[in-house]
TORDRENDREN-244836 format. One record per residue: residue in one letter; x, y, z of N, C-alpha, C in turn; residue number from 1. Coordinates in steps of 0.001 Angstrom, whole numbers, plus 500000, padded with zeros to 6 digits. Atoms other than C-alpha are relative to their C-alpha. Example, Ala and Ser with C-alpha at 12.3 -4.5 7.8 and 13.67 -1.06 7.14 Angstrom:
# residues 2
  tigu    n_c1    n_c2    n_c3   ca_c1   ca_c2   ca_c3    c_c1    c_c2    c_c3  torkol
     a  500890  498810  500000  512300  495500  507800  500900  501200  500000       1
     s  499180  498810  499940  513670  498940  507140  499230  501090  500730       2
This chain:
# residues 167
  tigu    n_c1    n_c2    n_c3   ca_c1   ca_c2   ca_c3    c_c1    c_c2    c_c3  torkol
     x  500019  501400  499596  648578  608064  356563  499977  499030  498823       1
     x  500052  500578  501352  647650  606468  353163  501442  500171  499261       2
     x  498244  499724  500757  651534  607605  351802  500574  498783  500664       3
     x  499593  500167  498630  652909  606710  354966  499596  498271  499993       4
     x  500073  501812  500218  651097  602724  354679  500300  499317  498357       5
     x  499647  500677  500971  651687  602590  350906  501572  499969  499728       6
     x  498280  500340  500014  655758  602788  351250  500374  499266  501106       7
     x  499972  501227  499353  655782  600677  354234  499760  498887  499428       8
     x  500212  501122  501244  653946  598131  352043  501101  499862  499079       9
     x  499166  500232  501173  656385  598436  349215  500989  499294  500147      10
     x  499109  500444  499225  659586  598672  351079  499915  498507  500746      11
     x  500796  501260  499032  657927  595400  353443  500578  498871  498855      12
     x  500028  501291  501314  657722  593321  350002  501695  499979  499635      13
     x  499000  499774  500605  661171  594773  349319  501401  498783  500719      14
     x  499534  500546  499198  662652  593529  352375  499929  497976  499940      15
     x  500574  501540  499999  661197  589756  351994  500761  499905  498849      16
     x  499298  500189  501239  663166  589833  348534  501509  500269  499958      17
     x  499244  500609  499466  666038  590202  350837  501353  498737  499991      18
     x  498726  501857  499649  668904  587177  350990  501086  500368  501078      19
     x  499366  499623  498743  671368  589259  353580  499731  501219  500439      20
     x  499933  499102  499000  672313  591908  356417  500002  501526  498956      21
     x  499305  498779  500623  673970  594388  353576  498553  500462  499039      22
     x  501495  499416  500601  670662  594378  351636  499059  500687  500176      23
     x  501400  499907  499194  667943  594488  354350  500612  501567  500292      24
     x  498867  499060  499768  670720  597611  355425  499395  501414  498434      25
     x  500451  498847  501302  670239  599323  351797  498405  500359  499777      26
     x  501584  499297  500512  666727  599041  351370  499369  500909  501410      27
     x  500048  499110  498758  666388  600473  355110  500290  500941  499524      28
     x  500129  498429  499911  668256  603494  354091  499478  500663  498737      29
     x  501474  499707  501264  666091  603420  350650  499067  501184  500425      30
     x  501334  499804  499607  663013  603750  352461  499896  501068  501192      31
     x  499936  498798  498670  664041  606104  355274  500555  501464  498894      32
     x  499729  498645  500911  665216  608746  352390  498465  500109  499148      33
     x  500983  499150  500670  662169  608803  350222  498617  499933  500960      34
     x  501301  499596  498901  659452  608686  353336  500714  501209  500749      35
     x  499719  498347  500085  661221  611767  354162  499856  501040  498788      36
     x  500409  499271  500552  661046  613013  351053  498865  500625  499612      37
     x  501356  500139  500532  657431  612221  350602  499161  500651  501375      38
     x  501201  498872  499189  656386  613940  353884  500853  501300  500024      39
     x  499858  498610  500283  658555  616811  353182  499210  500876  498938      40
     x  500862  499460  501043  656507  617090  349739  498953  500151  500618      41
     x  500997  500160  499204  653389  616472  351749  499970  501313  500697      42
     x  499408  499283  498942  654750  619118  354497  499702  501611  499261      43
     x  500040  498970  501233  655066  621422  351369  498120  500299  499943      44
     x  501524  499995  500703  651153  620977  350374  499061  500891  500877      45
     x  501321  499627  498739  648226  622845  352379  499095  498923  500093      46
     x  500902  501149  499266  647164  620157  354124  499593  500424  501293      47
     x  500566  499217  499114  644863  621171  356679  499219  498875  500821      48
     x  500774  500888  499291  643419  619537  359893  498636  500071  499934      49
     x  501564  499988  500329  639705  618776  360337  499627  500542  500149      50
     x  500391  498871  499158  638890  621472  362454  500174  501166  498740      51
     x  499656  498813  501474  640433  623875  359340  499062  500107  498704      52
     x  501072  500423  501234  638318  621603  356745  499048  500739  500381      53
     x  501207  499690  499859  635397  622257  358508  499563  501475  500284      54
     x  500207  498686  500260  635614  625581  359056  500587  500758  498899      55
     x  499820  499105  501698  636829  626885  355528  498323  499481  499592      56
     x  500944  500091  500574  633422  624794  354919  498560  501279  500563      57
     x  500987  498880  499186  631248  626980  357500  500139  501453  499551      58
     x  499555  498679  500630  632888  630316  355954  499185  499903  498933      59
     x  500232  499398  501184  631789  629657  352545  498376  499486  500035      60
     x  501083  500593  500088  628424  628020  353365  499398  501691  500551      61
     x  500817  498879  499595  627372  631142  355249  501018  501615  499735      62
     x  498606  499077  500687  630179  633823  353417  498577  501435  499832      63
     x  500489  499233  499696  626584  635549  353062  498593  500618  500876      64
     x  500757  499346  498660  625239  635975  356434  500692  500707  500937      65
     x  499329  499435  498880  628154  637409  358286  500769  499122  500791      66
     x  499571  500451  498929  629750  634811  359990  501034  500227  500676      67
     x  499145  499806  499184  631770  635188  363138  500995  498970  500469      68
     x  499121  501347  499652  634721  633347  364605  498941  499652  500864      69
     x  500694  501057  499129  632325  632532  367585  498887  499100  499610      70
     x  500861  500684  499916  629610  631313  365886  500818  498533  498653      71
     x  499168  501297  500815  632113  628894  363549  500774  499289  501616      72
     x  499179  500982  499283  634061  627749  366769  498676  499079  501057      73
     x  500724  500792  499228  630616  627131  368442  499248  498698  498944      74
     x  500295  501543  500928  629559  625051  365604  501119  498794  499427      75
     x  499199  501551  499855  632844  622913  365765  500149  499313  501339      76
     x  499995  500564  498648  632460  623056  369341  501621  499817  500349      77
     x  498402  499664  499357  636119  624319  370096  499988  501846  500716      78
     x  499729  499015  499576  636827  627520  371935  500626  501062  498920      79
     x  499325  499083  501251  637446  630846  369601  501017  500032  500106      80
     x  498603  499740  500255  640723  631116  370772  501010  498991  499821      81
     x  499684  500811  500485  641531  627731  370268  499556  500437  498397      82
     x  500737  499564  501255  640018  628233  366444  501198  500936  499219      83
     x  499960  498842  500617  641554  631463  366009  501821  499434  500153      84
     x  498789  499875  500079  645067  630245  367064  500915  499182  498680      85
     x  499808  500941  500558  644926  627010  365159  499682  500246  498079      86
     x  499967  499177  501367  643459  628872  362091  501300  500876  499453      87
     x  499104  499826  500431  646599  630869  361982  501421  499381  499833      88
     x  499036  500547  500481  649245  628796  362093  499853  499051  499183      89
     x  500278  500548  501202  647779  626185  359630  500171  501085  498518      90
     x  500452  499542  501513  646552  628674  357148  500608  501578  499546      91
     x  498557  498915  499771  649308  631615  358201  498966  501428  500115      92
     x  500600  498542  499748  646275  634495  358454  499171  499878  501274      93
     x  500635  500084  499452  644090  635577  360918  498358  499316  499485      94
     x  501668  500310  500720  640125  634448  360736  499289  500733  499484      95
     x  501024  498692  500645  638726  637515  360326  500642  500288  498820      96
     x  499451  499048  501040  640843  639153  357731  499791  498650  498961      97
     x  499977  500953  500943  640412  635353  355850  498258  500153  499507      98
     x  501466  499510  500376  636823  635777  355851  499679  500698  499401      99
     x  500474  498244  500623  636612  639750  355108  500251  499225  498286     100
     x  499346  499950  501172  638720  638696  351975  499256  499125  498957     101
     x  500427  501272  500963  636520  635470  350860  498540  501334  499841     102
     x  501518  498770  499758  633242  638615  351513  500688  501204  498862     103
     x  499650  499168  500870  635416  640799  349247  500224  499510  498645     104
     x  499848  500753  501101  636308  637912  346570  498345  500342  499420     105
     x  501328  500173  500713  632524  637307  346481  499410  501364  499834     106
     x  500340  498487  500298  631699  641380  346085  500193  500393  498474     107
     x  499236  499853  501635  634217  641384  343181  499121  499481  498453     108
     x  500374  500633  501067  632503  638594  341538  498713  500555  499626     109
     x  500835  499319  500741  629442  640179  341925  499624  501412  499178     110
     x  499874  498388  501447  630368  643990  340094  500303  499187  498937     111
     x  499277  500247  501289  632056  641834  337846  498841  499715  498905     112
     x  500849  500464  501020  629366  639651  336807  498274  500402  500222     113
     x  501621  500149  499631  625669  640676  338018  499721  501883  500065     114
     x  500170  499181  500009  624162  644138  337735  499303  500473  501235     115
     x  500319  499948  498474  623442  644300  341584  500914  501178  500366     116
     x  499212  498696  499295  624454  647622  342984  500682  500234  501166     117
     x  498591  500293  498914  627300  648095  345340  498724  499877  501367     118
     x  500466  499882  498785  624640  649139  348035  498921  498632  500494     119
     x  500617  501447  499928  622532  645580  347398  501157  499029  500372     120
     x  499267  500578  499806  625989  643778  347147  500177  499701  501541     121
     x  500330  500705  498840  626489  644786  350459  499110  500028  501041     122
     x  501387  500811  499719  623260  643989  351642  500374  498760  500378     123
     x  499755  501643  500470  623868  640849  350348  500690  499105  501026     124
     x  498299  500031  499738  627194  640677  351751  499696  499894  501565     125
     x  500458  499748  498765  625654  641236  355268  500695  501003  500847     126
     x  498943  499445  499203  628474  644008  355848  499003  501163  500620     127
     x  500831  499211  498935  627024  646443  359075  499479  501644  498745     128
     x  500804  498378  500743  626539  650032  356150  500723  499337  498544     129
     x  499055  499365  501595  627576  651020  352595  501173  500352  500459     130
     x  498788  499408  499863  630200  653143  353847  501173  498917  500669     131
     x  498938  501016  499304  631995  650348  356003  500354  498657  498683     132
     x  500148  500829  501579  631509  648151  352181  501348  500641  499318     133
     x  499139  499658  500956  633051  650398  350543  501503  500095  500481     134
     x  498527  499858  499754  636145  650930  352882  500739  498944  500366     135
     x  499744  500847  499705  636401  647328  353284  500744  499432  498204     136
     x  499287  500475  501188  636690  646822  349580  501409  500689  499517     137
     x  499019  499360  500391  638875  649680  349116  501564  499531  500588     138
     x  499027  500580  499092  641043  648523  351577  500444  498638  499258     139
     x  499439  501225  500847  641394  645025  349751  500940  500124  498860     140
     x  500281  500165  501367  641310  645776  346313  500443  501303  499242     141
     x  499521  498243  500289  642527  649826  346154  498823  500524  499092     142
     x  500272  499078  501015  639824  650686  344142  498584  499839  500958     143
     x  500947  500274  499903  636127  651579  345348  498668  499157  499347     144
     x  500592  500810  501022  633138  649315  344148  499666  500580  499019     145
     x  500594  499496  501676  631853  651537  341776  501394  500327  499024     146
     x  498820  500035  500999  635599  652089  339997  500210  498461  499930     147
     x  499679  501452  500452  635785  648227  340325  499179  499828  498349     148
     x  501358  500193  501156  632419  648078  338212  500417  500981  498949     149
     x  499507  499492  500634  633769  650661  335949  501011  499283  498932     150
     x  499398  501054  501116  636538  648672  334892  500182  498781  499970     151
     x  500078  500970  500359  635712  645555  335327  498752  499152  499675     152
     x  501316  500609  500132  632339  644937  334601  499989  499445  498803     153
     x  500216  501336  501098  631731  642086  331804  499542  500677  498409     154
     x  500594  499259  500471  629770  644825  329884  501776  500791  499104     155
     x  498630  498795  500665  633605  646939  329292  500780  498937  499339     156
     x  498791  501409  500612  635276  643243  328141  500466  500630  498698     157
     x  499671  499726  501219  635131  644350  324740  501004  501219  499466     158
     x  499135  498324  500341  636598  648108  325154  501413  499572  500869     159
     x  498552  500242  499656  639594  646769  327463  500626  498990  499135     160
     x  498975  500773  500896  640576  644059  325111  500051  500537  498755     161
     x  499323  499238  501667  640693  646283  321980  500484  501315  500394     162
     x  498989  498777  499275  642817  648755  324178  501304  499289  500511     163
     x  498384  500758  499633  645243  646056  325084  500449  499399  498800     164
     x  499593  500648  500911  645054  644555  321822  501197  500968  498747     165
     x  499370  498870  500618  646595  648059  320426  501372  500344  500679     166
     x  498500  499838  499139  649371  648259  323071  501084  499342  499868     167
């Protein structure tokens, strides 16, 4: 909307500066080519409705308690399958598998950076065992947490970059 009233404005002033038909004519098809262009760029962007805002915010606010689509659609107060439909065609995935993945980002970060053990992680993480942890990460990420932590723990920085620095 803010695009959308600041090239109306422009164009508007453009028009008043005007003197005939053949003018008012050009700057018309001016302003009808780049407010197409500018919501095709727009169109381009992930721009996301409110309902989307607010639940990417509910995901990462509670990313470690478990949350469910129902208890995010009951706290926007929309129906899950409203939620769940409107979540995928905005943001092109399902809810769950967007979630698992933000619960697997934050897993990563913690082998990477914190000496918290896969079976605290997911603890942490609120996922139902270990074993369902680990085949959740594996499943992401191809590697189990403890080969994550292996090679990517903060601790090995020094031995992988003077192994790439030789290659």
């Amino acid at each position: 909307p803010e695009t959308a009233y600041t090239i109306s404005d422009i164009y508007i002033n453009k028009c008043d500066e005007c003197r005939n038909e053949e003018s008012v004519m050009a700057v018309h098809k001016e302003v009808i080519v780049y407010y197409t262009k500018q919501m095709k760029k727009a169109a381009s962007q992930n721009v996301y409705s409110k309902h989307i805002l607010m639940c990417f915010d509910c995901i990462f606010d509670n990313i470690y308690k478990g949350v469910t689509v129902n208890q995010i659609a009951d706290e926007l107060k929309i129906t899950p399958q409203y939620l769940s439909k409107l979540f995928r065609e905005e943001v092109g995935v399902k809810i769950s598998d967007f979630i698992m993945s933000k619960r697997i980002q934050a897993a990563e970060n913690m082998l990477r950076y914190s000496e918290y053990s896969p079976l605290d992680i997911a603890n942490y993480l609120a996922f139902s065992s270990h074993s369902h942890f680990i085949a959740c990460f594996k499943k992401q990420t191809g590697l189990t947490p403890k080969q994550y932590r292996d090679q990517f723990f903060r601790a090995n920085w020094n031995k992988h970059s003077t192994s790439r620095s030789k290659i």
